[in-house]
C-alpha positions as CSV (number, residue, x, y, z in Angstrom):
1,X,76.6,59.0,-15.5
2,X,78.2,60.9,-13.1
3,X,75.8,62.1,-10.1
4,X,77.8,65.2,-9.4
5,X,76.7,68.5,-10.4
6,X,79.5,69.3,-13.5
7,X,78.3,71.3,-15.9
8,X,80.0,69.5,-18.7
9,X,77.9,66.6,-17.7
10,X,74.9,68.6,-17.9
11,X,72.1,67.2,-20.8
12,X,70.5,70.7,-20.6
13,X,70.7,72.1,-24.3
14,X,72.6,75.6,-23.5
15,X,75.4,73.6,-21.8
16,X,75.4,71.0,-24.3
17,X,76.3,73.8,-27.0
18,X,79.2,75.0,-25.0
19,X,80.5,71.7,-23.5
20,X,82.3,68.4,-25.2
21,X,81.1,66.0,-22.6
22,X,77.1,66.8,-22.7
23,X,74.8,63.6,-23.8
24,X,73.8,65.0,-27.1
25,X,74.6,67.7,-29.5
26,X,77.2,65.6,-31.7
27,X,76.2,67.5,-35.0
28,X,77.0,70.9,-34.0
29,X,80.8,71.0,-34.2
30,X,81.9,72.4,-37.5
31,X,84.9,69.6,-37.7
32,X,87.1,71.6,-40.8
33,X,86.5,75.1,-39.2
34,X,87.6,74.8,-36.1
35,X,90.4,72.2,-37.1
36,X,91.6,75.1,-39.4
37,X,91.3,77.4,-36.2
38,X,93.7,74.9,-34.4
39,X,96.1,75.4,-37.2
40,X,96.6,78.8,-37.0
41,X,96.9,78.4,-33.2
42,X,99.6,75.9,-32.9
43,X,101.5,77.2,-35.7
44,X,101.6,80.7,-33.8
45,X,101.8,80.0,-29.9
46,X,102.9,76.5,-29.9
47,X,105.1,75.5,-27.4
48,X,107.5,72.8,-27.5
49,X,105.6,69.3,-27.0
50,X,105.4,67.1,-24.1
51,X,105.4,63.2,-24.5
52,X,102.4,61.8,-22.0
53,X,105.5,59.0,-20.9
54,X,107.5,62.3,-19.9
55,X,104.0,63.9,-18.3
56,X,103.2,60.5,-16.0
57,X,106.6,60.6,-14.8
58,X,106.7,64.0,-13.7
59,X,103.3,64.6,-13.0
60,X,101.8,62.7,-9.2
61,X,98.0,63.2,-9.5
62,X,95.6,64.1,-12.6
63,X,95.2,67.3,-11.5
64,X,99.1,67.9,-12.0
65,X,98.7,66.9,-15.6
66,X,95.4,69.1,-16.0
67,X,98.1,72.3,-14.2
68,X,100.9,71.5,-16.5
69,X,98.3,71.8,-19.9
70,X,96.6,74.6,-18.5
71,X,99.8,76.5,-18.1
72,X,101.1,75.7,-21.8
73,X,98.4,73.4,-24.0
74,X,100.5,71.7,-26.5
75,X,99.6,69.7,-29.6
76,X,98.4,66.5,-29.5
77,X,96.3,66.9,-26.8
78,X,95.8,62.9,-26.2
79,X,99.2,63.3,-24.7
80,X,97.7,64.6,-21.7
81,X,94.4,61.5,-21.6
82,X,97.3,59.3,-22.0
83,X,99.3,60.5,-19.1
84,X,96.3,60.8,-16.6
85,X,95.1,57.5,-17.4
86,X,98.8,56.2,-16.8
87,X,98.8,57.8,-13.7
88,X,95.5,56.3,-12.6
89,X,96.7,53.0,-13.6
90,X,99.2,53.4,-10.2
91,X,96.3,54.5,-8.0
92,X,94.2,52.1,-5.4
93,X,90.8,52.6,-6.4
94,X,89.6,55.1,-3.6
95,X,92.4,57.0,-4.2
96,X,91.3,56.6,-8.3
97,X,87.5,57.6,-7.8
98,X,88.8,61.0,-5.3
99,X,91.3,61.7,-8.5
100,X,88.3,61.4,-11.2
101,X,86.4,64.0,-9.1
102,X,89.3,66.5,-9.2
103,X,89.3,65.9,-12.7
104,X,86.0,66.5,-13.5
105,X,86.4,69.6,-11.2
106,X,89.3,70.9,-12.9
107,X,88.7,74.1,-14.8
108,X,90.9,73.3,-16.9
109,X,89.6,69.6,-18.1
110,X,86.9,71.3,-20.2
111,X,89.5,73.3,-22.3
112,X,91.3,69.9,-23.1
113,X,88.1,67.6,-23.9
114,X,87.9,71.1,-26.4
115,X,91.0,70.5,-27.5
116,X,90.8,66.9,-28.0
117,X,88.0,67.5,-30.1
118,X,89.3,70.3,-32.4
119,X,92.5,68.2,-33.0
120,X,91.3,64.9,-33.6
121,X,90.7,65.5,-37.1
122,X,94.5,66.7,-37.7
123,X,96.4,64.6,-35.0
124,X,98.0,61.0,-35.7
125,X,95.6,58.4,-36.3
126,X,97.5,56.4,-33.8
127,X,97.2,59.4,-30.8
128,X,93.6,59.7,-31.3
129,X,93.3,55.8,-30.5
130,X,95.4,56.3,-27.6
131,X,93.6,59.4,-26.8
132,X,90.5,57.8,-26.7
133,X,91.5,54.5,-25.1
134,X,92.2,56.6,-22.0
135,X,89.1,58.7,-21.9
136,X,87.1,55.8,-22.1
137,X,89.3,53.6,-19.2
138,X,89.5,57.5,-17.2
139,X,85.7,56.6,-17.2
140,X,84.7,59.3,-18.9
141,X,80.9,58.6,-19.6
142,X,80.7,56.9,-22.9
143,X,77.2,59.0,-23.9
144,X,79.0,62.1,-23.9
145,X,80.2,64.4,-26.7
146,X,83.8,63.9,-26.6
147,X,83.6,59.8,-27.1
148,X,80.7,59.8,-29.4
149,X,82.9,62.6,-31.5
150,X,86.3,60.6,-31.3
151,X,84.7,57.4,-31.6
152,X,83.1,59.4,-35.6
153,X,86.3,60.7,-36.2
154,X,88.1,57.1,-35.6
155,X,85.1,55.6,-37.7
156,X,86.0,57.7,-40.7
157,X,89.9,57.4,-40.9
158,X,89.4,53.8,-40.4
159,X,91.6,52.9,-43.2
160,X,94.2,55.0,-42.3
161,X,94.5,51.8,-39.2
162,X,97.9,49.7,-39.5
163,X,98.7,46.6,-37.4
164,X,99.7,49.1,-33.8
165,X,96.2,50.9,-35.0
166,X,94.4,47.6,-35.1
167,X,95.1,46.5,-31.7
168,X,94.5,49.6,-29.8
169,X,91.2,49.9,-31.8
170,X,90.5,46.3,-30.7
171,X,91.3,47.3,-27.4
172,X,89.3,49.9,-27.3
173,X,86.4,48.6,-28.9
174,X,86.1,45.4,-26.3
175,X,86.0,48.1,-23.5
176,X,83.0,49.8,-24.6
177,X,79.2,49.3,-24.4
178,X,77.2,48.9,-27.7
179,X,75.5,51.8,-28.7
180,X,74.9,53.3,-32.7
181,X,78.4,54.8,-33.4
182,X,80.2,51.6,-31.5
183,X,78.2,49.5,-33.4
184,X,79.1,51.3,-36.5
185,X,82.8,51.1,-35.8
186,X,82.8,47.6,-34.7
187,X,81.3,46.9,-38.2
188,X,83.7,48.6,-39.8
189,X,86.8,47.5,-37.8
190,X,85.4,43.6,-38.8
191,X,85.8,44.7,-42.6
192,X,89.3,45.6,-42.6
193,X,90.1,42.8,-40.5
194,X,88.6,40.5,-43.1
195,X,90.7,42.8,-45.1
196,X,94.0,42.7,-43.6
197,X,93.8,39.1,-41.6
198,X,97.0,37.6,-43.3
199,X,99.1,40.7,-43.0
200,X,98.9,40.6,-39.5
201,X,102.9,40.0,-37.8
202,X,102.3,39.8,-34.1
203,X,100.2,36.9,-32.5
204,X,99.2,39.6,-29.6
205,X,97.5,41.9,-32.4
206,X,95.6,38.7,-33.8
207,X,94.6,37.7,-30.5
208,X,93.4,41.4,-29.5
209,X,91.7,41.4,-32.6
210,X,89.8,37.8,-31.9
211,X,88.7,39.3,-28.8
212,X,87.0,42.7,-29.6
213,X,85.2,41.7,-33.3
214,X,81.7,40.1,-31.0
215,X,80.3,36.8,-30.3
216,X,77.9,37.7,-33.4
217,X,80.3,38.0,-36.3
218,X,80.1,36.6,-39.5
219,X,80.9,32.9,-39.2
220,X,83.4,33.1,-42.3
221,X,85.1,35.5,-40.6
222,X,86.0,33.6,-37.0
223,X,86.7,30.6,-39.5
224,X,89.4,32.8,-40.9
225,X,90.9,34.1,-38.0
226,X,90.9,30.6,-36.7
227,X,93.3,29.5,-39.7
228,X,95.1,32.6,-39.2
229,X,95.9,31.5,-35.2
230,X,96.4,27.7,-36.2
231,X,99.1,28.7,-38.8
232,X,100.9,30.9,-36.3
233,X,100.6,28.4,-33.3
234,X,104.5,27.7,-33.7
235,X,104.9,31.1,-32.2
236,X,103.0,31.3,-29.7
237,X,104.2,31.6,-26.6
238,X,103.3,30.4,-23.3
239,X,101.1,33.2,-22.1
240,X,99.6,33.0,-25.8
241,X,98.8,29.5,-25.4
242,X,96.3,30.5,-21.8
243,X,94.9,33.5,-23.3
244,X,93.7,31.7,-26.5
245,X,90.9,29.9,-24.3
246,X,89.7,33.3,-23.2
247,X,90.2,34.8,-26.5
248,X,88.5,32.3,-28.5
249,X,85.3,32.3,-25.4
250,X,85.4,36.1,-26.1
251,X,84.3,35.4,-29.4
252,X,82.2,32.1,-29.1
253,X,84.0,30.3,-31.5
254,X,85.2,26.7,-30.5
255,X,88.2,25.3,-32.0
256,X,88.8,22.3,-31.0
257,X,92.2,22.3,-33.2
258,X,93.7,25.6,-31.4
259,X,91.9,24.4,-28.0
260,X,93.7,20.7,-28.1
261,X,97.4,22.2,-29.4
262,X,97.0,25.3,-26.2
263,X,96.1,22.8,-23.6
264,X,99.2,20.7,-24.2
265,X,101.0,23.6,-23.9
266,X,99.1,24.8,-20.8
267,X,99.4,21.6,-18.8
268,X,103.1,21.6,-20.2
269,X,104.0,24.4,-18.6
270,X,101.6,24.7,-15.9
271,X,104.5,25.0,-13.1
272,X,103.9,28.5,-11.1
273,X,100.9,29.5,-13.3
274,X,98.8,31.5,-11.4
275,X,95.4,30.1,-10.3
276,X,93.7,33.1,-11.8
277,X,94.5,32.2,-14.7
278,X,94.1,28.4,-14.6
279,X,90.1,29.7,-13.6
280,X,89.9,32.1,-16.6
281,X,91.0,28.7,-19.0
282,X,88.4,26.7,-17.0
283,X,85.7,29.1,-17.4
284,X,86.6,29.5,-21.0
285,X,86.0,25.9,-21.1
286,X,82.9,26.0,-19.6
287,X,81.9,29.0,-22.0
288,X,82.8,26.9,-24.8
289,X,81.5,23.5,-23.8
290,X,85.0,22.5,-24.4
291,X,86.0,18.8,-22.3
292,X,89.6,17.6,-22.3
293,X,90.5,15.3,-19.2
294,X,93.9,15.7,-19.8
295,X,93.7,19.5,-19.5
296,X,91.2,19.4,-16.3
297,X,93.3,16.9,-14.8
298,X,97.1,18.3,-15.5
299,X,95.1,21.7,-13.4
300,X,93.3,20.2,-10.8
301,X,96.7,18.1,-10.1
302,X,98.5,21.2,-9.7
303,X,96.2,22.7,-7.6
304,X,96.1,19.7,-5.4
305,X,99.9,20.3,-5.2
306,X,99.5,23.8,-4.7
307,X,96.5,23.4,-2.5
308,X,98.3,24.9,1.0
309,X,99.5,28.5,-0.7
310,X,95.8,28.6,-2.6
311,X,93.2,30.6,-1.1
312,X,90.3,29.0,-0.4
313,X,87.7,31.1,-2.6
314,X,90.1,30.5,-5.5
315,X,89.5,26.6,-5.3
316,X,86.2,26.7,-4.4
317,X,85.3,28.6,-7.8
318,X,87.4,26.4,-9.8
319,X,85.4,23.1,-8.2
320,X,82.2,24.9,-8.7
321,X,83.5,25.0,-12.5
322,X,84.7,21.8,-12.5
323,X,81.1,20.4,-11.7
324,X,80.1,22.9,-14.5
325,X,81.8,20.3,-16.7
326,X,81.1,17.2,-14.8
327,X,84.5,17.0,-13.7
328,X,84.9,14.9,-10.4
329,X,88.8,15.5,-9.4
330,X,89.1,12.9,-6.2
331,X,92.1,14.3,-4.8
332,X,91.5,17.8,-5.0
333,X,87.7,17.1,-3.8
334,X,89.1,15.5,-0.6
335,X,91.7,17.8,0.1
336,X,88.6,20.7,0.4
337,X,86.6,18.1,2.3
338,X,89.3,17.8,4.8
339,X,89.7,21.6,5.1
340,X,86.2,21.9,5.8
341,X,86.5,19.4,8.6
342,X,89.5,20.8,10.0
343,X,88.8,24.4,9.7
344,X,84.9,25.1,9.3
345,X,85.6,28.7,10.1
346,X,85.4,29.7,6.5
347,X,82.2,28.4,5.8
348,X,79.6,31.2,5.4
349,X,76.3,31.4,3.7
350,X,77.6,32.9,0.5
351,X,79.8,29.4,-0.1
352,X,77.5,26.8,1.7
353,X,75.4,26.4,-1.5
354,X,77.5,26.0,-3.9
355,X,79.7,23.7,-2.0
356,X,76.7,21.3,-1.1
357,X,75.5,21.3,-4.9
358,X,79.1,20.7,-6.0
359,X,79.4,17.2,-3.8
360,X,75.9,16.2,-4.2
361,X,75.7,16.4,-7.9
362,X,79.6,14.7,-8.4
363,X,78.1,11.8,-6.1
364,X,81.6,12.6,-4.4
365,X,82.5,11.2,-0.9
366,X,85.6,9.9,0.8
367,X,84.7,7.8,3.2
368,X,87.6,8.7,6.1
369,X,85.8,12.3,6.4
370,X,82.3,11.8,4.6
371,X,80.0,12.7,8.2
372,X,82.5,14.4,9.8
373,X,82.3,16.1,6.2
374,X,78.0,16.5,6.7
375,X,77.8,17.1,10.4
376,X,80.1,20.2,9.2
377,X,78.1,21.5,6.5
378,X,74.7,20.7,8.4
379,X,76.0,22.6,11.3
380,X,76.7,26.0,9.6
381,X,73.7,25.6,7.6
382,X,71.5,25.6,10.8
383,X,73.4,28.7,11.6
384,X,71.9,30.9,9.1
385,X,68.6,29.3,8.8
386,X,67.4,33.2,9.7
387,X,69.2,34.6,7.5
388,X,69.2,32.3,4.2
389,X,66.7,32.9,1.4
390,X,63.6,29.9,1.2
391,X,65.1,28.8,-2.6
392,X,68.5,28.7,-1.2
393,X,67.4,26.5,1.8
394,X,66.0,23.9,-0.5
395,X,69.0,23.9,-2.6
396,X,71.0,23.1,0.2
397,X,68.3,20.2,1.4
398,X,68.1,18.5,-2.0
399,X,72.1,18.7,-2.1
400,X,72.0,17.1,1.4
401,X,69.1,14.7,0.2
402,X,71.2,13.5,-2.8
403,X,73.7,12.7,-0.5
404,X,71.4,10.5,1.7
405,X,72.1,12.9,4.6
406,X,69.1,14.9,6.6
407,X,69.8,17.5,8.9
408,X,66.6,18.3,11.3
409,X,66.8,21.9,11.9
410,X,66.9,22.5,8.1
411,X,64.7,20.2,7.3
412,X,62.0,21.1,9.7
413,X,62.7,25.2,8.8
414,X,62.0,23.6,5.2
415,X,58.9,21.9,5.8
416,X,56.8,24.8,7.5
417,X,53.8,25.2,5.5
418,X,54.1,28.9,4.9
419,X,57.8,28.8,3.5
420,X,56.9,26.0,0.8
421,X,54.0,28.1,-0.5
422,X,56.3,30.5,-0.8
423,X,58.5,28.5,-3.2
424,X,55.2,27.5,-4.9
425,X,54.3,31.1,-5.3
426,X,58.4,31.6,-6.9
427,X,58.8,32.7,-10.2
428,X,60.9,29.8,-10.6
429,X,57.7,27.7,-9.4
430,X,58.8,24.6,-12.0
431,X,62.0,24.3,-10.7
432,X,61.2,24.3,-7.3
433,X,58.4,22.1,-7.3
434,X,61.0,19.7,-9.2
435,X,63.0,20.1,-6.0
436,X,60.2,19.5,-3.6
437,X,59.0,16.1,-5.4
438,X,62.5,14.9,-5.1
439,X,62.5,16.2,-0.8
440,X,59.3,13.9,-0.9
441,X,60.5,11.1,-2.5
442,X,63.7,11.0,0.0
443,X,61.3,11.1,3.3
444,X,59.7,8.5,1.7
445,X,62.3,6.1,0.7
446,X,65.1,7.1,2.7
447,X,65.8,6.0,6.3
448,X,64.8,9.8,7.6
449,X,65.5,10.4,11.5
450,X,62.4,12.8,11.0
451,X,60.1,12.0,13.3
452,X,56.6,14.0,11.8
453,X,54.9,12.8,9.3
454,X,54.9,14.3,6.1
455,X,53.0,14.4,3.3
456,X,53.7,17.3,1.3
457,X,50.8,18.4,-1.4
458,X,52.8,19.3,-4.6
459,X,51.1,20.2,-7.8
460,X,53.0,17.5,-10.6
461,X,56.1,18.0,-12.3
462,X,55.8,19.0,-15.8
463,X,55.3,16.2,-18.1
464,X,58.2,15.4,-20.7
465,X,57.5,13.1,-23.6
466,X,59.8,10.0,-23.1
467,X,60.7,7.5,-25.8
468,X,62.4,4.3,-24.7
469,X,65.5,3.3,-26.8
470,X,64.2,2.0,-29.7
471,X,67.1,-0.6,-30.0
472,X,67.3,-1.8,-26.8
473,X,63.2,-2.7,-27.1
474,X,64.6,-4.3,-30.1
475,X,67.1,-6.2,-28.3
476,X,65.0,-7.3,-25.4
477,X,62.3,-8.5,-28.1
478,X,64.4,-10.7,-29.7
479,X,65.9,-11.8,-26.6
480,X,62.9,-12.5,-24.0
481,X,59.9,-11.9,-26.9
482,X,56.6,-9.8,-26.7
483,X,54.8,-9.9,-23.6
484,X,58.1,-10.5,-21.0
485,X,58.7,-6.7,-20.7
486,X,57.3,-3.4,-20.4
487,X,58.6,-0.1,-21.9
488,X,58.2,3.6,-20.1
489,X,57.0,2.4,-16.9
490,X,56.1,5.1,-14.6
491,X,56.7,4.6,-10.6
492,X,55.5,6.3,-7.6
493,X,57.5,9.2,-6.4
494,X,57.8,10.8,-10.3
495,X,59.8,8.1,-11.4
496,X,60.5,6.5,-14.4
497,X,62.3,3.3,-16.1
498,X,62.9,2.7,-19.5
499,X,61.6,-1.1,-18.9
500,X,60.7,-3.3,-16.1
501,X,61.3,-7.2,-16.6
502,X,59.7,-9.4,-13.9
503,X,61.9,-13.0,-13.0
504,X,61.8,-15.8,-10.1
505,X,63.8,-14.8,-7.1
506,X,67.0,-16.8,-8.6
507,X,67.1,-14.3,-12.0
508,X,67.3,-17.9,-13.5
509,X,64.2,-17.2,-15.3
510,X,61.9,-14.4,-17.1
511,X,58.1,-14.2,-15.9
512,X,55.2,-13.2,-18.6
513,X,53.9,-10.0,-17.6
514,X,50.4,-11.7,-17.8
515,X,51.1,-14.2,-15.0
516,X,53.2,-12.5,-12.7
517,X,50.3,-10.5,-11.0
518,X,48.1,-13.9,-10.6
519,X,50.3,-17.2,-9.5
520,X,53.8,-15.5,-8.2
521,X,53.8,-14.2,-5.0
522,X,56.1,-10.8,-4.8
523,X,58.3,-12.8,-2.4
524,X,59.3,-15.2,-5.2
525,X,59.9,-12.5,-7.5
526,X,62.9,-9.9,-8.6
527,X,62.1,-6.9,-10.8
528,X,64.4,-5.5,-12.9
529,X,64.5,-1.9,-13.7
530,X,66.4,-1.0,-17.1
531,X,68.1,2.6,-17.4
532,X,69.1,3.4,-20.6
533,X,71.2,6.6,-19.5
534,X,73.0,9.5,-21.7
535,X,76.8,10.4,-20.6
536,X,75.2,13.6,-18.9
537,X,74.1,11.3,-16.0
538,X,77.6,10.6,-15.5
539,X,81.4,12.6,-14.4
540,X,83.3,13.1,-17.6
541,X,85.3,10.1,-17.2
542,X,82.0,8.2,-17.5
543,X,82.2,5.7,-15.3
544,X,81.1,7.7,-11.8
545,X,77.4,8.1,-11.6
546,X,76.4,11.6,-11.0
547,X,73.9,12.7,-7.7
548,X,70.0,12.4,-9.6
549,X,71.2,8.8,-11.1
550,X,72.4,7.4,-8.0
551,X,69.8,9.1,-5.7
552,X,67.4,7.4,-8.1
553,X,69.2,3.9,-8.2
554,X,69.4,4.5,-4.3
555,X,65.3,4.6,-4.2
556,X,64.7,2.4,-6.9
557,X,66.5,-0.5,-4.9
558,X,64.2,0.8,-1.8
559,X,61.5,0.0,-4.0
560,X,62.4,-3.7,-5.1
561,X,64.0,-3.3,-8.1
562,X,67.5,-4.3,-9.5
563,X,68.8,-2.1,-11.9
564,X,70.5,-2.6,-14.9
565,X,72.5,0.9,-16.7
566,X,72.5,0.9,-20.1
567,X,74.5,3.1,-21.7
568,X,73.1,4.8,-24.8
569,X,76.3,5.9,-26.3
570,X,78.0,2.7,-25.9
571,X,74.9,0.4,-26.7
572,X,74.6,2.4,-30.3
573,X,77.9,1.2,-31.4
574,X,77.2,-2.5,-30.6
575,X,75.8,-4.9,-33.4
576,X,72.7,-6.5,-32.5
577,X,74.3,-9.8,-31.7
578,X,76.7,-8.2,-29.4
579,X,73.8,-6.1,-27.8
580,X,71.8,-9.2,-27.5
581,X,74.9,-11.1,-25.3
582,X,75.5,-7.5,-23.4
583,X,71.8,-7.8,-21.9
584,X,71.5,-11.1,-21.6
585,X,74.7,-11.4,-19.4
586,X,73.0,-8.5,-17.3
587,X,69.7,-10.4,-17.2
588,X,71.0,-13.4,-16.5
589,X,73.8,-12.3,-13.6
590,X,73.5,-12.7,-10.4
591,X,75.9,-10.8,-9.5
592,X,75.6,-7.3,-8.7
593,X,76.2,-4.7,-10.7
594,X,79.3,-2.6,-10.6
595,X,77.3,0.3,-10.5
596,X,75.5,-0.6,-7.5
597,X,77.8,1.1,-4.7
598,X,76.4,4.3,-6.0
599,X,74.9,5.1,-2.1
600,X,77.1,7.8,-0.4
601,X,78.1,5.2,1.9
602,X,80.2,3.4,0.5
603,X,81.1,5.2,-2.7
604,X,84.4,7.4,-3.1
């Protein structure tokens, strides 16, 4: 709602009665009188008509258009909507919002929202799409008398809509805010596209039509326009191919077939595609929960390749998206790293978080620029320790904690007692008292350059139920027997491991859980920590652990163990004679584990 003081915008009743943009008052036009009125007057004074292409062209400001209908109103009075909004399409925005108050202003813009009215009945179906396409993007308020009265009329010639109709409608439609006649029309525009779906010619009406129908219709009928897209892929053209990710995210429907056949095409043709875009398909991704490595990778190459003429916002969104997915590009993620090193300038506090939690939780370093890479980032953090909020502060310490990296000025500005009792006093209390238990853990088991003691008082983590994979148990009984190996062990620090097995300091041979505690002295004895982990705790590509799962390898190593990763997904699709040889190599070895460089020192 506009604040200025128009009287067309006015909800008091009188003006309501006499103006077509008031908030209410929708039931007291008399549609087939005053259409009949129109009739009379067009046939008598009518002058000859202007096309709004014609009005744009000659016409410089809104104003000019508002003059040139004042002067000599002709029929159909969308014409005139069609040409201001053309004509605001050229405008800066400044220049757009000085233009809308003339507008509004305009004696004369009254008369024509009359006009609009009174003729919508008898004009073109078509113009009164157009018509009200425009007064809607003109930002005309939606709640007012004109668009609730077009938006009727369109609702009941809705089968008067051909294939031009249908997109503009679409169009329309996907520009608006729900409210009852919207609603209405939306409904309505879903029925005749369930209607009409295999009529449809042009791939850009089906995709305009994908978009507007809503994220919550009918199942059967996204299903339908899916087959409809699929059988028409053969046409589709490039710039089809990237808007189908948006299109489909529009209305949460994933389709894998139509996602797979667009991102060949995408990464195909991916040569001067702008990185908008490329962040809109990503996004849609995202939206979608859609993973292909082939896609991510044929984009995050380019970009790498591009990486000099990109702007830096740009590819900092797309890696923030990127760890969205649990993508870990190396290239790309280095070439940022060494932008940060060489030219920190950029850095401010809006991009410091995000940055931080996009490294720390891809476990991402390159060794060449990895401190160089931290003293950066710790450096402009300290800068606006005044300035940064107490929740983003610890999201940048736990980033720098996963990383095994602990700035002091942050991390005594974190530690004050009054600023962690704020966090405890957060409405997101659980998530930050997550973050503070793993801040504890790190002083703790970490080689911390902080001199004070700490012992920060946290209330406990919320409890989840955890059930140890029932066939490795299995596996593990039939390999060491009962009594060798405990299941859901919980360790200082909130942590947790699937099982522990206890063996002599050579791994040559399991201890009994009964004797270990009684003749073996800890010197002469390894314990094993078994992580039977889902693909979430890995990058996409599944064999780069992600920040909590090396973090937590990092600290259970601190704290004596070995550790063994078991995949779940993998370990399913073994039979148990091929499970039993998979742990008993991993028992058994003494050599470590491939998964053991997960420290940020010496991981890339």
């Amino acid at each position: 709602m506009e604040p200025q003081a128009i009287h067309c915008f006015s909800s008091n009743k009188q003006n309501c009665e006499a103006s077509p943009v008031c908030d209410d008052g929708l039931k007291k036009i008399n549609f087939h009188h005053e259409a009949s009125n129109e009739v009379v007057h067009t046939k008598e004074t009518k002058p000859t008509p202007v096309s709004w292409r014609k009005l744009s062209q000659e016409c410089n400001s809104l104003s000019d258009v508002l003059d040139t209908f004042s002067a000599a109103p002709t029929f159909p009075s969308s014409n005139y909507f069609s040409a201001m909004w053309t004509i605001a399409k050229r405008m800066s925005e400044d220049q757009k919002r000085f233009e809308k108050q003339l507008m509004l202003n305009h004696p004369a813009f009254t008369q024509l929202c009359e006009h609009m009215m009174r003729e919508a009945k008898i004009m073109y179906y078509d113009h009164v799409l157009f018509g009200l396409h425009a007064i809607v993007k003109l930002g005309i308020p939606q709640n007012t008398l004109l668009v609730q009265t077009l938006l009727r009329v369109v609702q009941e010639r809705i089968n008067e809509c051909d294939e031009k109709c249908l997109s503009v409608l679409s169009t329309v439609l996907e520009a608006m805010e729900p409210c009852k006649n919207v609603d209405v029309l939306r409904a309505g525009l879903r029925i005749l596209v369930d209607q009409q779906i295999w009529k449809i010619e042009r791939v850009f009406t089906l995709q305009t039509v994908m978009r507007s129908i809503g994220k919550d219709a009918p199942i059967s009928l996204k299903r339908k326009l899916e087959m409809k897209a699929v059988r028409e892929l053969d046409r589709f053209s490039v710039s089809n191919s990237q808007h189908m990710f948006e299109v489909l995210a529009a209305m949460d429907h994933r389709s894998v077939a139509l996602l797979n056949e667009c991102s060949k095409t995408v990464v195909g043709n991916i040569h001067g595609c702008p990185i908008k875009i490329l962040i809109n398909i990503v996004q849609s991704c995202r939206d979608l929960r859609y993973h292909n490595l082939d896609l991510f990778n044929g984009i995050a190459d380019y970009v790498a390749a591009t990486f000099d003429i990109c702007k830096l916002k740009h590819v900092l969104f797309l890696l923030v998206l990127f760890e969205n997915l649990a993508f870990r590009h190396a290239a790309l993620m280095d070439l940022f790293m060494k932008k940060v090193v060489d030219e920190p300038g950029f850095l401010n506090m809006k991009s410091l978080v995000p940055l931080l939690h996009v490294y720390s939780s891809l476990n991402h370093v390159c060794r060449p620029h990895t401190q160089e890479f931290l003293n950066v980032m710790a450096s402009a953090l300290t800068g606006y320790l005044y300035h940064i909020s107490s929740e983003n502060l610890l999201d940048a310490v736990c980033s720098f904690c996963l990383m095994n990296h602990f700035p002091l000025a942050p991390l005594h500005q974190l530690l004050q007692q009054d600023l962690i009792d704020e966090l405890l006093r957060s409405d997101n209390k659980e998530r930050n008292i997550r973050k503070l238990h793993i801040l504890a853990a790190c002083l703790k088991l970490d080689d911390v350059p902080y001199q004070k003691a700490v012992d920060l008082v946290l209330p406990s983590s919320p409890c989840t139920s955890l059930y140890p994979n029932a066939k490795v148990a299995e596996v593990l009984s039939s390999l060491l027997g009962k009594g060798y190996f405990s299941e859901n062990v919980q360790l200082p620090h909130n942590y947790h491991i699937d099982f522990e097995i206890r063996m002599d300091s050579n791994r040559s041979q399991v201890l009994p859980l009964s004797d270990v505690t009684v003749v073996t002295p800890a010197t002469d004895m390894q314990r094993l920590a078994i992580l039977c982990v889902p693909r979430s705790t890995y990058c996409l590509d599944l064999t780069h652990p992600r920040g909590f799962l090396a973090m937590k390898m990092r600290h259970l190593k601190a704290m004596g163990f070995h550790v063994i990763l078991v995949n779940n997904w993998e370990m399913e699709k073994l039979e148990m004679k091929d499970a039993v040889t998979f742990l008993k190599s991993e028992i058994y070895s003494t050599e470590a584990p491939s998964t053991a460089d997960v420290n940020f020192q010496s991981s890339c």
